[in-house]
PQR file with spaces between the fields and no chain letter, atoms N, CA, C, O and H, PARSE charges and radii, in Angstrom:
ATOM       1  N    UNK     1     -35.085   21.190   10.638 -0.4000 1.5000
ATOM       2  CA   UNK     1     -33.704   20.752   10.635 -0.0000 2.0000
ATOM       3  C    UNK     1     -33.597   19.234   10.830  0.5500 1.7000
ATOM       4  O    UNK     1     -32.474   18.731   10.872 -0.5500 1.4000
ATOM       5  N    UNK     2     -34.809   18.395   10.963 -0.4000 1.5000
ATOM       6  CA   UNK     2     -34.724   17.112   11.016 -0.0000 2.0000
ATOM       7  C    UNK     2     -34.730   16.697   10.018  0.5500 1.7000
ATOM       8  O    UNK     2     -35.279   17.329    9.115 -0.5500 1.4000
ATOM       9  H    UNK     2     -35.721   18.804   10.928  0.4000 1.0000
ATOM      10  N    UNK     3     -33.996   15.209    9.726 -0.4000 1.5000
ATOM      11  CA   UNK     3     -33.542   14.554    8.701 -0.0000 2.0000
ATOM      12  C    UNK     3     -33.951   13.358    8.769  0.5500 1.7000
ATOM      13  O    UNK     3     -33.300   12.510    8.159 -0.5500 1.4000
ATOM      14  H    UNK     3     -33.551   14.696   10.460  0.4000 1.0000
ATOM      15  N    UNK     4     -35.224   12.925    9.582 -0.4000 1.5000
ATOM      16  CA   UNK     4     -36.129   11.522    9.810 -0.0000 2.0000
ATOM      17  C    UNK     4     -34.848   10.828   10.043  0.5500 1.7000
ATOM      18  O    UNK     4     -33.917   11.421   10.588 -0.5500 1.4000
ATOM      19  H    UNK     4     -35.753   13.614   10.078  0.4000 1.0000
ATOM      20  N    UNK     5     -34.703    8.946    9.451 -0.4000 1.5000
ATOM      21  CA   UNK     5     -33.713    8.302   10.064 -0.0000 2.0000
ATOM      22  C    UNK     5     -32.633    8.141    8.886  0.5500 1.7000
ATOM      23  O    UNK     5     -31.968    7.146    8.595 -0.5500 1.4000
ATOM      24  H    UNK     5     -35.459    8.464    9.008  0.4000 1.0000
ATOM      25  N    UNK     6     -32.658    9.539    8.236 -0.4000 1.5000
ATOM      26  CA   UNK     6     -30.865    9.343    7.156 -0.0000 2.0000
ATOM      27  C    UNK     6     -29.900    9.484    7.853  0.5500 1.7000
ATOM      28  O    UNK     6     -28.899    9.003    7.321 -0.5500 1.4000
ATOM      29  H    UNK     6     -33.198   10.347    8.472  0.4000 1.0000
ATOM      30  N    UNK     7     -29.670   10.054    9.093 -0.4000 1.5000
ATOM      31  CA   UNK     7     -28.771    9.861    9.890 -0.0000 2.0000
ATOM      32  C    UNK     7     -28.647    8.595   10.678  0.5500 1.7000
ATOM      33  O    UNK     7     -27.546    8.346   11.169 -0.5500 1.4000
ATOM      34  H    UNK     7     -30.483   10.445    9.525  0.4000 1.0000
ATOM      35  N    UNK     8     -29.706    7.711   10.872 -0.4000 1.5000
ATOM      36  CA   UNK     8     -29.387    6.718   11.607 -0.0000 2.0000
ATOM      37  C    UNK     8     -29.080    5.489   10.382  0.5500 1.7000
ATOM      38  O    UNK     8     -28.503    4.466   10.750 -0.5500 1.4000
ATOM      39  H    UNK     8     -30.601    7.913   10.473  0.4000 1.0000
ATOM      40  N    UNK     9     -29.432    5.618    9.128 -0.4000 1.5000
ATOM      41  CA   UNK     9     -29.314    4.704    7.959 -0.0000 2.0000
ATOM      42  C    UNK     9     -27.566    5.600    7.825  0.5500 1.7000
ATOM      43  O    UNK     9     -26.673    4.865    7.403 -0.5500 1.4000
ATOM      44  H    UNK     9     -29.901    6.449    8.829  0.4000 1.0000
ATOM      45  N    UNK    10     -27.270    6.654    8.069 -0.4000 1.5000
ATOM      46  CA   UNK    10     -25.748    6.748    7.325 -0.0000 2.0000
ATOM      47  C    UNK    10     -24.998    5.836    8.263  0.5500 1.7000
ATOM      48  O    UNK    10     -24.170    5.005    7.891 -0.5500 1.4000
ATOM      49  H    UNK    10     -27.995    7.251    8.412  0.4000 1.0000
ATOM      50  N    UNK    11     -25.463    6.128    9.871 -0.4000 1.5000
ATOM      51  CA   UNK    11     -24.952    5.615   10.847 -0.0000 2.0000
ATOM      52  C    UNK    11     -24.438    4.079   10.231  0.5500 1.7000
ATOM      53  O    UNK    11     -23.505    3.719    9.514 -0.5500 1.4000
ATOM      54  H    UNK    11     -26.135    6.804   10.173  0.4000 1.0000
ATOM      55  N    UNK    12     -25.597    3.378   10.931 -0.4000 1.5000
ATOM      56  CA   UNK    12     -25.836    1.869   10.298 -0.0000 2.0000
ATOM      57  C    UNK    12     -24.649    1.328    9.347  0.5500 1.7000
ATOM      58  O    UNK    12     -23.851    0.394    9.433 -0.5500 1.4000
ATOM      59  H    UNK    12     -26.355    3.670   11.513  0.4000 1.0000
ATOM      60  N    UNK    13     -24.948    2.538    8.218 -0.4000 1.5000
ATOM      61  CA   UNK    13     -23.581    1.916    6.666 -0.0000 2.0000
ATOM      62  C    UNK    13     -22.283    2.078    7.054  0.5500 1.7000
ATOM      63  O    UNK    13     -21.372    1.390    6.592 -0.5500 1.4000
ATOM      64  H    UNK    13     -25.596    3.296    8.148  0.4000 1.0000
ATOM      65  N    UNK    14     -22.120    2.988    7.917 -0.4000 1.5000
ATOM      66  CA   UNK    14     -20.855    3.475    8.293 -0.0000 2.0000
ATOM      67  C    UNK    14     -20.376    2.366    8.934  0.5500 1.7000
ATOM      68  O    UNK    14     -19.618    1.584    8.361 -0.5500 1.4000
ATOM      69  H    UNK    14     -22.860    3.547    8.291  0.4000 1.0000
ATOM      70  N    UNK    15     -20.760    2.209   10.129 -0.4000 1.5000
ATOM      71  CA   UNK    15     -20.262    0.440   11.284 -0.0000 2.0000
ATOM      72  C    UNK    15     -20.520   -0.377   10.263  0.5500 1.7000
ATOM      73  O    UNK    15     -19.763   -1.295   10.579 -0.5500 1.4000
ATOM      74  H    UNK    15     -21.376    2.844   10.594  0.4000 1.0000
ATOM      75  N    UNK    16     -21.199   -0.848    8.934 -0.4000 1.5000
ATOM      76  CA   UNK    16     -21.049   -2.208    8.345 -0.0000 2.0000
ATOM      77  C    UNK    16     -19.351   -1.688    7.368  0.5500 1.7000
ATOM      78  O    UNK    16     -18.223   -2.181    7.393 -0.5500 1.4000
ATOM      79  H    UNK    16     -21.814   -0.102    8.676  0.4000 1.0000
ATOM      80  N    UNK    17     -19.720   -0.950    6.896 -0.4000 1.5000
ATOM      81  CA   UNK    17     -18.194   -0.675    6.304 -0.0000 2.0000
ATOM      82  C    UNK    17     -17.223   -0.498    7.114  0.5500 1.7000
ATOM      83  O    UNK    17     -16.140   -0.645    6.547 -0.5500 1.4000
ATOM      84  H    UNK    17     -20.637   -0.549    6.876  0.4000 1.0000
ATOM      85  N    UNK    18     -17.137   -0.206    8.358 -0.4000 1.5000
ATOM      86  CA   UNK    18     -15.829   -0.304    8.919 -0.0000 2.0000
ATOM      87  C    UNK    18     -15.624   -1.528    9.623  0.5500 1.7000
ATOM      88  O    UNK    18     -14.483   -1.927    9.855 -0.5500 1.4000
ATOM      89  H    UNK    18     -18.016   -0.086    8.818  0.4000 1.0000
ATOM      90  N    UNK    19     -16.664   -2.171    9.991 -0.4000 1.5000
ATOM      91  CA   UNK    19     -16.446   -3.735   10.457 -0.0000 2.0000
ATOM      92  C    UNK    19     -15.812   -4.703    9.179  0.5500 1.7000
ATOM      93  O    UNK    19     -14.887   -5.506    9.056 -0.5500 1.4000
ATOM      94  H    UNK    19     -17.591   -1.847    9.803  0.4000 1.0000
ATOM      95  N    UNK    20     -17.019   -4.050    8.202 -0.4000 1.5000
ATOM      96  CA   UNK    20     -15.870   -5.054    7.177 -0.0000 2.0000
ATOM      97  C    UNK    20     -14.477   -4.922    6.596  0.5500 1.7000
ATOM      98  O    UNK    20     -13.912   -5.502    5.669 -0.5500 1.4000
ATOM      99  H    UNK    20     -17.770   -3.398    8.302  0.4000 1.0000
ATOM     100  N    UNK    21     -14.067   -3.870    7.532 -0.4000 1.5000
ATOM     101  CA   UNK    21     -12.786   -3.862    6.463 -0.0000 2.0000
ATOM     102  C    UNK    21     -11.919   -4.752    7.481  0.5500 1.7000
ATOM     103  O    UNK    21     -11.259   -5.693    7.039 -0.5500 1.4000
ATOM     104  H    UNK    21     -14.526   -3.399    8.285  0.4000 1.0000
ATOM     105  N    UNK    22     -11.928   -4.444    8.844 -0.4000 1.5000
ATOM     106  CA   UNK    22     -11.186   -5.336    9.774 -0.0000 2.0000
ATOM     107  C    UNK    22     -10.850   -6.910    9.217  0.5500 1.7000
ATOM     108  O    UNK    22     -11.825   -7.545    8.815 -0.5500 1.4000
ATOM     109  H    UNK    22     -12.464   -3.679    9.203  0.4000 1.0000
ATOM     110  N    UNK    23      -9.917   -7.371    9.187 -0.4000 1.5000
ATOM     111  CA   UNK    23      -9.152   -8.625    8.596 -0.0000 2.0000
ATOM     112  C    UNK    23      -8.592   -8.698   10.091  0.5500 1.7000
ATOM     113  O    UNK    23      -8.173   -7.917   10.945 -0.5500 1.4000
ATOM     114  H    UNK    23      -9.125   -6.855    9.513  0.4000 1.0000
ATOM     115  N    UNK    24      -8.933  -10.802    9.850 -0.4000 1.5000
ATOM     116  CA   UNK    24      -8.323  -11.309   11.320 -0.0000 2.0000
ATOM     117  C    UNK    24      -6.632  -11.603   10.412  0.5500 1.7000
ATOM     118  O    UNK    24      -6.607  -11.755    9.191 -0.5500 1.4000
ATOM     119  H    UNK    24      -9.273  -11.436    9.156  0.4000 1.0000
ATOM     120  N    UNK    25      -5.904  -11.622   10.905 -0.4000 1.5000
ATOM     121  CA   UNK    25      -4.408  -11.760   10.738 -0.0000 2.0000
ATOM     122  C    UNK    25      -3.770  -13.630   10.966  0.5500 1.7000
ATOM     123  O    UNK    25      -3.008  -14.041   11.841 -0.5500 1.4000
ATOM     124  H    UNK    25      -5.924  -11.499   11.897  0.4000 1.0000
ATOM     125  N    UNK    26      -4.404  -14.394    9.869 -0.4000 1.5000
ATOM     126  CA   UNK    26      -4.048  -15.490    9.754 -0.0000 2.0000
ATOM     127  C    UNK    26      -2.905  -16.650    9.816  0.5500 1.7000
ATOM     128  O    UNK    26      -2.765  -17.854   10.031 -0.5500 1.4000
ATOM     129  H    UNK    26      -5.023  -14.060    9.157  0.4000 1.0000
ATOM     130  N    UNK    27      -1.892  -14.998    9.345 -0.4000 1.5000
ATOM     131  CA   UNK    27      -0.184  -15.979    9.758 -0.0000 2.0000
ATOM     132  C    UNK    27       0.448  -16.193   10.710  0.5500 1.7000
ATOM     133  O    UNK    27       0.581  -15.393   11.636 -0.5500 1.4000
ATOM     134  H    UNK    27      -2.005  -14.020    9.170  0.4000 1.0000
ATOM     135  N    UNK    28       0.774  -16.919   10.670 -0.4000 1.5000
ATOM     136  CA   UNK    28       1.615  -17.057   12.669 -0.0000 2.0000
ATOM     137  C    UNK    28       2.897  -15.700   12.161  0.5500 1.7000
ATOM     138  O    UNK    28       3.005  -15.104   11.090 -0.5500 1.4000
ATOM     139  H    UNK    28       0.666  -17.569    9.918  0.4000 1.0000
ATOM     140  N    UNK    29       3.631  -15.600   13.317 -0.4000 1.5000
ATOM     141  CA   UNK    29       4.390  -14.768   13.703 -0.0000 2.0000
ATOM     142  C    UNK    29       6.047  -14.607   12.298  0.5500 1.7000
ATOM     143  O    UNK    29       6.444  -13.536   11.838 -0.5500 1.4000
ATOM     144  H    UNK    29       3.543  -16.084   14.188  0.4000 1.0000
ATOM     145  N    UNK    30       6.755  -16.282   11.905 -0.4000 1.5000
ATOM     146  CA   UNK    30       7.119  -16.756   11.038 -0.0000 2.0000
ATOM     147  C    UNK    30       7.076  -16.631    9.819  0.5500 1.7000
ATOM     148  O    UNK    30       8.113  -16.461    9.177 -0.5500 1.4000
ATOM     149  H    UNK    30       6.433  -17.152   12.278  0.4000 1.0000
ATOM     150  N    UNK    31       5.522  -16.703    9.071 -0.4000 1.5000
ATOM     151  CA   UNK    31       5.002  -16.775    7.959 -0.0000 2.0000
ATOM     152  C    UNK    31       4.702  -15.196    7.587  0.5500 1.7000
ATOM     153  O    UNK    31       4.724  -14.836    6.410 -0.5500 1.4000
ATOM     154  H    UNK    31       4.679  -16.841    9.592  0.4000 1.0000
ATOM     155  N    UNK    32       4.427  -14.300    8.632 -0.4000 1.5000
ATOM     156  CA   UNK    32       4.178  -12.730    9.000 -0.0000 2.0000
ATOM     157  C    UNK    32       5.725  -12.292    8.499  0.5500 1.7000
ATOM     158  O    UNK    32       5.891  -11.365    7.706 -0.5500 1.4000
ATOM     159  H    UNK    32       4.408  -14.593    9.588  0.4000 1.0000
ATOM     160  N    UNK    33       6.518  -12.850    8.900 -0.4000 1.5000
ATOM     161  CA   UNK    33       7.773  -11.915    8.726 -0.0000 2.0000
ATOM     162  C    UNK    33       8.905  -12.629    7.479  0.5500 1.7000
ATOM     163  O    UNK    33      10.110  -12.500    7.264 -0.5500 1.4000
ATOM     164  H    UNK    33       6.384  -13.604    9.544  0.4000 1.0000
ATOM     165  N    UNK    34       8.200  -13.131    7.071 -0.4000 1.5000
ATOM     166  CA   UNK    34       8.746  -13.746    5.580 -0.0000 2.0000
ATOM     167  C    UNK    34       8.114  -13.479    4.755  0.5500 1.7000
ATOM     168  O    UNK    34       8.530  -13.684    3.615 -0.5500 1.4000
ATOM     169  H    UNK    34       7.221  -13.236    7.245  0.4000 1.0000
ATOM     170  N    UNK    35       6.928  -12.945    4.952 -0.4000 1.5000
ATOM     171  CA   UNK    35       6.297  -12.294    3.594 -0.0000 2.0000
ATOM     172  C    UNK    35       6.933  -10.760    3.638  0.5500 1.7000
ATOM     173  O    UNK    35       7.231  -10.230    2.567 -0.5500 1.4000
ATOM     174  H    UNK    35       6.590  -12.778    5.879  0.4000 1.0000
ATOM     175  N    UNK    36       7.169   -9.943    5.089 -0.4000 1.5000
ATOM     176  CA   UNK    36       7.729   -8.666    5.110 -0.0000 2.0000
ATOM     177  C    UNK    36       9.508   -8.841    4.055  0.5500 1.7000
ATOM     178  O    UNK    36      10.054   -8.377    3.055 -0.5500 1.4000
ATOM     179  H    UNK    36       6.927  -10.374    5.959  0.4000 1.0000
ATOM     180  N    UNK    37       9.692   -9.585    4.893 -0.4000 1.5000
ATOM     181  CA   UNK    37      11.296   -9.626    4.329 -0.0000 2.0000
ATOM     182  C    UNK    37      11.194  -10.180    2.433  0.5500 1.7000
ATOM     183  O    UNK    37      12.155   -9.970    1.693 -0.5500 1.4000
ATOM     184  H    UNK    37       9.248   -9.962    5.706  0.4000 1.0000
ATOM     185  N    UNK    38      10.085  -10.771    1.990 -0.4000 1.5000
ATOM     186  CA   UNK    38       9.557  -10.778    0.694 -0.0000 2.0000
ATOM     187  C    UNK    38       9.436   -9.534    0.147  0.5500 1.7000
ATOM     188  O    UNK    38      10.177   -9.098   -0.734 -0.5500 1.4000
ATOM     189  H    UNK    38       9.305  -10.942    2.591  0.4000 1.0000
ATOM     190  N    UNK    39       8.287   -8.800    0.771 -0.4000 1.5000
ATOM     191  CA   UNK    39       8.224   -7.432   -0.033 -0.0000 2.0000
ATOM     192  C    UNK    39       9.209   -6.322   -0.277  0.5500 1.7000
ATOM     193  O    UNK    39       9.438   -5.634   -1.271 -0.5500 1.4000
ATOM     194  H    UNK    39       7.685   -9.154    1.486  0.4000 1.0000
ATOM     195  N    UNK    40       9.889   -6.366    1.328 -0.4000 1.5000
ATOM     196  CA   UNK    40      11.386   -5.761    1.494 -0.0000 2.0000
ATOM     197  C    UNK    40      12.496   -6.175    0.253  0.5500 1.7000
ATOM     198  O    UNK    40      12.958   -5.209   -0.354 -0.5500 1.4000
ATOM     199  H    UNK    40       9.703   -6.925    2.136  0.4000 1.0000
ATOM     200  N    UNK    41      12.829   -7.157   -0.052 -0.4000 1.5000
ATOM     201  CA   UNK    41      13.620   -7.744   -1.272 -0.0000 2.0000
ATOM     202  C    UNK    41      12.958   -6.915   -2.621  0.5500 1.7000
ATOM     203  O    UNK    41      13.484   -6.149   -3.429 -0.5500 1.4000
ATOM     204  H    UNK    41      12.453   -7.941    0.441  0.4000 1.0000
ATOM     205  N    UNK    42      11.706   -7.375   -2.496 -0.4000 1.5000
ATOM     206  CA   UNK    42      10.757   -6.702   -3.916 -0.0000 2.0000
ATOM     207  C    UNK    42      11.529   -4.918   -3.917  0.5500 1.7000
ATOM     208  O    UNK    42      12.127   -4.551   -4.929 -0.5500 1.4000
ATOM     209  H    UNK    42      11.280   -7.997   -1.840  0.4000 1.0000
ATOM     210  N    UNK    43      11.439   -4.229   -3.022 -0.4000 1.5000
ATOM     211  CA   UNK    43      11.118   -3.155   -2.541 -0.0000 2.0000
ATOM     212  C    UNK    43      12.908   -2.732   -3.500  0.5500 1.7000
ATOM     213  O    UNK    43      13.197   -2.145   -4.543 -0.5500 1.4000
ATOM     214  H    UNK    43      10.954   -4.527   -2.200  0.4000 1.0000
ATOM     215  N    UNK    44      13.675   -3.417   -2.426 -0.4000 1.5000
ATOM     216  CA   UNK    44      14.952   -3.153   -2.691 -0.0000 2.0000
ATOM     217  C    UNK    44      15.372   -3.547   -4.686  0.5500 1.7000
ATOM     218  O    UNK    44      16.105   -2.912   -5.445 -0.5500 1.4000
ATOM     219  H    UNK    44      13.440   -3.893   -1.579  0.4000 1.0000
ATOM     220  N    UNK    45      14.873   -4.306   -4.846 -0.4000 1.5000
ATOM     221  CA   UNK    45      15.208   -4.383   -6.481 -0.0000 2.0000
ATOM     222  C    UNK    45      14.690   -3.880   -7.291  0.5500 1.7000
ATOM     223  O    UNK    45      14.773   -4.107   -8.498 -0.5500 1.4000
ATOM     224  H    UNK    45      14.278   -4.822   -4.230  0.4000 1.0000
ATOM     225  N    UNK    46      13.881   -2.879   -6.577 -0.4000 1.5000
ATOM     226  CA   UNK    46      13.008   -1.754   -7.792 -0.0000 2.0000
ATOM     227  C    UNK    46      13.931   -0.205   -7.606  0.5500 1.7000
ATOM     228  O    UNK    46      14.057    0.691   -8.440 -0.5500 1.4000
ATOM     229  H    UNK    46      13.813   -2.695   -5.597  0.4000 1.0000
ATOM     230  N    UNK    47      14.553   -0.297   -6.052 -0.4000 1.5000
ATOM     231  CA   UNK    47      15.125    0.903   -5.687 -0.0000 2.0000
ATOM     232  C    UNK    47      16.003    1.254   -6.259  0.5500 1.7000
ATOM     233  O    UNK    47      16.297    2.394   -6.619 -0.5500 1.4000
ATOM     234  H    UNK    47      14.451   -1.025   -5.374  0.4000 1.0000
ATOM     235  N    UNK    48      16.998   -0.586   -6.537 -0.4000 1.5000
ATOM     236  CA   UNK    48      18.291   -0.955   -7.403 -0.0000 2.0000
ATOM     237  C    UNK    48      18.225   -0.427   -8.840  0.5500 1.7000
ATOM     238  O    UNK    48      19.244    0.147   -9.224 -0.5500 1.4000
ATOM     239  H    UNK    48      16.759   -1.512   -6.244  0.4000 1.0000
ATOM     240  N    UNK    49      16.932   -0.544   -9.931 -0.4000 1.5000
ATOM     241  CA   UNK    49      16.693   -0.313  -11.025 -0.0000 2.0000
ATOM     242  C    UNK    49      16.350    0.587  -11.284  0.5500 1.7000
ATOM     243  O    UNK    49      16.400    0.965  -12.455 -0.5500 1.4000
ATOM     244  H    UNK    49      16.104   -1.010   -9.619  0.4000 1.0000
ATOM     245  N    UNK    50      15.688    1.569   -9.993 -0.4000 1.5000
ATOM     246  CA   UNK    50      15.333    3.111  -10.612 -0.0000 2.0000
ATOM     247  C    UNK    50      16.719    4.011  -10.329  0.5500 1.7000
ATOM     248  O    UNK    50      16.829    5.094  -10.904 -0.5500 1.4000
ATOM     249  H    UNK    50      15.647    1.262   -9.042  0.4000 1.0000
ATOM     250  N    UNK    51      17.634    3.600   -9.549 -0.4000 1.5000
ATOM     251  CA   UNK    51      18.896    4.003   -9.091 -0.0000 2.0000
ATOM     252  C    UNK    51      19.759    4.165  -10.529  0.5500 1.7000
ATOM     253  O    UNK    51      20.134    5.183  -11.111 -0.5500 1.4000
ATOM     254  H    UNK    51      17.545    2.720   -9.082  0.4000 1.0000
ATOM     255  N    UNK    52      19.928    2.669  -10.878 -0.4000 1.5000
ATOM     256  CA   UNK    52      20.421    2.536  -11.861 -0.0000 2.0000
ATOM     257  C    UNK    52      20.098    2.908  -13.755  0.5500 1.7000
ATOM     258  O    UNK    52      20.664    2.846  -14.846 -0.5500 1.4000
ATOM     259  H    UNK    52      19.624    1.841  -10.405  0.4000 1.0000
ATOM     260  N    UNK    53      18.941    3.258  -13.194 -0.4000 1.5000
ATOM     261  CA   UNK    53      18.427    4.276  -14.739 -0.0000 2.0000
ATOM     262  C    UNK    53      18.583    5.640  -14.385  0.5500 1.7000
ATOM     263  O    UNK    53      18.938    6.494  -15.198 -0.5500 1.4000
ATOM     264  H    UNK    53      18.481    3.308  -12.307  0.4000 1.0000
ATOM     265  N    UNK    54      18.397    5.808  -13.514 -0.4000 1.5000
ATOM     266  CA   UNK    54      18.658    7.487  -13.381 -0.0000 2.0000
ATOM     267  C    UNK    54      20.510    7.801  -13.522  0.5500 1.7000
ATOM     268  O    UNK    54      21.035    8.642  -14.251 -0.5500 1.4000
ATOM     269  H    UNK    54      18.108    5.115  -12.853  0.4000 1.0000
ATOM     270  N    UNK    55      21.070    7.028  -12.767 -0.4000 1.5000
ATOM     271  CA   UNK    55      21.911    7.025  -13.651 -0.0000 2.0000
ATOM     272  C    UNK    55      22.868    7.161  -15.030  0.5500 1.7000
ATOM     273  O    UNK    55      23.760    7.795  -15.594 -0.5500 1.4000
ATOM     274  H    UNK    55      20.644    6.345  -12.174  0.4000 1.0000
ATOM     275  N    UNK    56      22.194    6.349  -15.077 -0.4000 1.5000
ATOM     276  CA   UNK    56      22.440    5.656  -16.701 -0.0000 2.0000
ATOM     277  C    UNK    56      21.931    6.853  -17.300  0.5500 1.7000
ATOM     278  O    UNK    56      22.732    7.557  -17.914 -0.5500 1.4000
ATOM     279  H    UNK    56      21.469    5.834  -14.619  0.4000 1.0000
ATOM     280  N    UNK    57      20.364    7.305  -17.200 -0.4000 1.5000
ATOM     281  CA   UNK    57      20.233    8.531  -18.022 -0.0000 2.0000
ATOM     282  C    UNK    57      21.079    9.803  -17.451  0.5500 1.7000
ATOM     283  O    UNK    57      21.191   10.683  -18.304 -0.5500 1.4000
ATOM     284  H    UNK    57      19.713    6.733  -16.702  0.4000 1.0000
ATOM     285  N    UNK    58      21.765   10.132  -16.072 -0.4000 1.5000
ATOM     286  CA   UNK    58      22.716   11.193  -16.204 -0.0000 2.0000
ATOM     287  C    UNK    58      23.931   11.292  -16.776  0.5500 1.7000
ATOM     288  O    UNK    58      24.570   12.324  -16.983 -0.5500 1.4000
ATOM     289  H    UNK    58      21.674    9.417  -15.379  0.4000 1.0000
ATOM     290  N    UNK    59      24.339    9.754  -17.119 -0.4000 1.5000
ATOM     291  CA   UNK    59      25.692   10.010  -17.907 -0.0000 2.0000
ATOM     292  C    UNK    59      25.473   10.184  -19.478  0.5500 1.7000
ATOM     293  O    UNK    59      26.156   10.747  -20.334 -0.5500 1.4000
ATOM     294  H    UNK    59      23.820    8.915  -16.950  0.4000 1.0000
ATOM     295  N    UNK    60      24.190    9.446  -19.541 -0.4000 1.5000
ATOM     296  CA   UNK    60      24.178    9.436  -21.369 -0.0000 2.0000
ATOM     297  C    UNK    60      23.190   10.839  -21.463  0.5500 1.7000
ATOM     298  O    UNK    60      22.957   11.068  -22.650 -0.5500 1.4000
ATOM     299  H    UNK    60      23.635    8.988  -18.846  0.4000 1.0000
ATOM     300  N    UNK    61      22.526   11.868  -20.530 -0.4000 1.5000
ATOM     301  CA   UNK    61      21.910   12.420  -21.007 -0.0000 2.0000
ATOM     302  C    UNK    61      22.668   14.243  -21.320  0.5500 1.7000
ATOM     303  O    UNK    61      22.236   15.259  -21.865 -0.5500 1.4000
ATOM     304  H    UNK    61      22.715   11.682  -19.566  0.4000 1.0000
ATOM     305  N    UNK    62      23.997   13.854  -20.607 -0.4000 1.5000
ATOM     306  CA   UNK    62      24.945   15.041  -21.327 -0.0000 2.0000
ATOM     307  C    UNK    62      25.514   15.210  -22.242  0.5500 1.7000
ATOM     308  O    UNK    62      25.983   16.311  -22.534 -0.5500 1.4000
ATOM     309  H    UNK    62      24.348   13.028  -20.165  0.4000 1.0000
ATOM     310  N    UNK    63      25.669   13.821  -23.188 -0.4000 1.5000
ATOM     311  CA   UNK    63      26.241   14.036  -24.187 -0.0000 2.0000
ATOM     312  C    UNK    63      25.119   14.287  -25.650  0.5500 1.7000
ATOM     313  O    UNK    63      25.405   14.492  -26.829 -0.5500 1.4000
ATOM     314  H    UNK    63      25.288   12.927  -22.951  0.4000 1.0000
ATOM     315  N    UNK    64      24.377   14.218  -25.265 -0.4000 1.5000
ATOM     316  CA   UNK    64      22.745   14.334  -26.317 -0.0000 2.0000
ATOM     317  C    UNK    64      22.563   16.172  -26.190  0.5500 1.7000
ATOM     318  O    UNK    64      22.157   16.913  -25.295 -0.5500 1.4000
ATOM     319  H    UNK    64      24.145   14.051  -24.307  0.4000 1.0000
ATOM     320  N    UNK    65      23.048   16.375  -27.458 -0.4000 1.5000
ATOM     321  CA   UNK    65      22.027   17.874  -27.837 -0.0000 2.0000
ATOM     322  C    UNK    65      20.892   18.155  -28.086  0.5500 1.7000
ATOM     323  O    UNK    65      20.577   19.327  -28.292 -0.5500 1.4000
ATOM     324  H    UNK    65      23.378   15.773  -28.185  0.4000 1.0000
């Protein structure tokens, strides 16, 4: 039932891949919440346009046989 050191080599890959994913957080506090309120805007004018086609296709899609 031993597996020599593939368990200590999965080990090993595992802590280098999860260390690398960690990102230090470069923006001050300011620059952090102006990119949120950025994506938030993004967010909201896609909500606006899928709103407004679904729409648009329920009024025009009753009169189509």
């Amino acid at each position: 039932m031993t597996r020599g050191n593939q368990r200590d080599k999965a080990r090993e890959k595992a802590q280098k891949e999860k260390s690398g994913e960690k990102k230090k957080n470069t923006q001050s506090g300011s620059e952090q919440q102006r990119s949120k309120e950025q994506a938030a805007a993004i967010m909201r004018e896609k909500q606006a346009k899928a709103e407004a086609k679904k729409a648009e296709g329920a009024a025009g899609g009753g009169a189509k046989k």
